[in-house]
Residue, then its C-alpha position, 0 to 999 in steps of 0.5 A: x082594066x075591065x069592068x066585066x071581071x077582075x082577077x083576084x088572087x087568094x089565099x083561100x082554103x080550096x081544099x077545105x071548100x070542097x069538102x065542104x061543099x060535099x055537105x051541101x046538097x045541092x039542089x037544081x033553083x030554077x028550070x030556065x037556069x038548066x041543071x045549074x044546082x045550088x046550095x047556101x047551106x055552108x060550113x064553118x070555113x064558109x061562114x068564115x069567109x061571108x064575115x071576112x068579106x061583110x066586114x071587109x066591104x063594111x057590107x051585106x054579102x051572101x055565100x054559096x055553092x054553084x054546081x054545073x053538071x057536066x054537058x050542061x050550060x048555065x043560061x044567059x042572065x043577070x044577077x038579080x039578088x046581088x051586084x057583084x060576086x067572087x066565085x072561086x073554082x073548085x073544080x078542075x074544069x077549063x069552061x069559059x064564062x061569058x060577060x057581055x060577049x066576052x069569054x073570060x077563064x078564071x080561077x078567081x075574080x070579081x065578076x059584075x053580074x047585075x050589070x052583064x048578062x053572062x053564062x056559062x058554056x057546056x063543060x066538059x066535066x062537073x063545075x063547081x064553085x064557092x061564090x060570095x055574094x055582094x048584096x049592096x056593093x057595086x062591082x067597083x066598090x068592091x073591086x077598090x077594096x080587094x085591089 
C-alpha cells in the first residue's frame, strides 16, 4: 500500500463534471506553477460533491477545477492549502503525475499532496480534473473512510 496515492473507484458523474467545468473559466494562479489554470466557481453537482465528502470525513473540504494545457507542465510542489485531495480526470489524457519520484496514471485517487512534492509532466492534449480538496483530514484519514 502506498502512502503517495490510493485508487479510488467512483460512481461519479464525469459527464456532468465536464460540462460543468466549461462554466468555470478558469484562470492561470500562479506564474511559477506555469500555465496550470484553476477555477473554484462550480456547479450544483460540484457543490454536491464538496457536502458529500465534508460530511463523509466529518471535515473541511474544498472543490475545483485544474486545467493544464496541452504542451505545458505543472511545476514541483507541495500543497500548502490542504493535505490531501481527490482529483478525478476528466479528460482523456495519458500524463503521468509525479509523487516522490514516482510516476503514477490514474483516473481517480487520493493523492497525499502536502506530504510529496509531486507535478505533472508535459501532456500531450489539455488535462482537466475536478478535484476535492481535504482541508483538515490527512491523507490516511481520508484514505480509511473512502476504503
Amino acid at each position: 500500500m502506498s502512502d503517495k496515492i490510493f485508487h479510488y473507484k467512483h460512481n461519479h458523474q464525469t459527464e456532468l463534471l465536464l460540462k460543468e467545468f466549461k462554466d468555470s473559466n478558469p484562470q492561470e494562479f500562479m506564474k511559477e506553477m506555469g500555465k496550470w489554470r484553476r477555477s473554484f466557481k462550480v456547479g450544483s453537482y460540484g457543490e454536491f460533491l464538496k457536502h458529500h465528502y465534508s460530511f463523509k470525513v466529518n471535515g473541511k473540504v474544498g472543490v475545483g477545477y485544474y486545467h493544464q494545457l496541452s504542451g505545458e507542465e505543472v511545476n514541483p510542489h507541495k500543497d500548502e492549502r490542504c493535505l490531501c485531495r481527490i482529483n478525478i480526470k476528466l479528460s482523456k489524457d495519458d500524463t503521468n503525475v509525479v509523487i516522490g519520484d514516482e510516476k503514477f496514471k490514474y483516473d481517480c485517487a487520493l493523492l497525499n499532496v502536502s506530504q510529496y512534492e509531486h507535478y505533472v509532466e508535459k501532456c500531450n492534449t489539455d488535462r482537466i480534473l475536478f478535484s476535492i480538496m481535504f482541508v483538515d483530514k490527512d491523507f490516511e484519514t481520508v484514505k480509511n473512510y473512502l476504503s
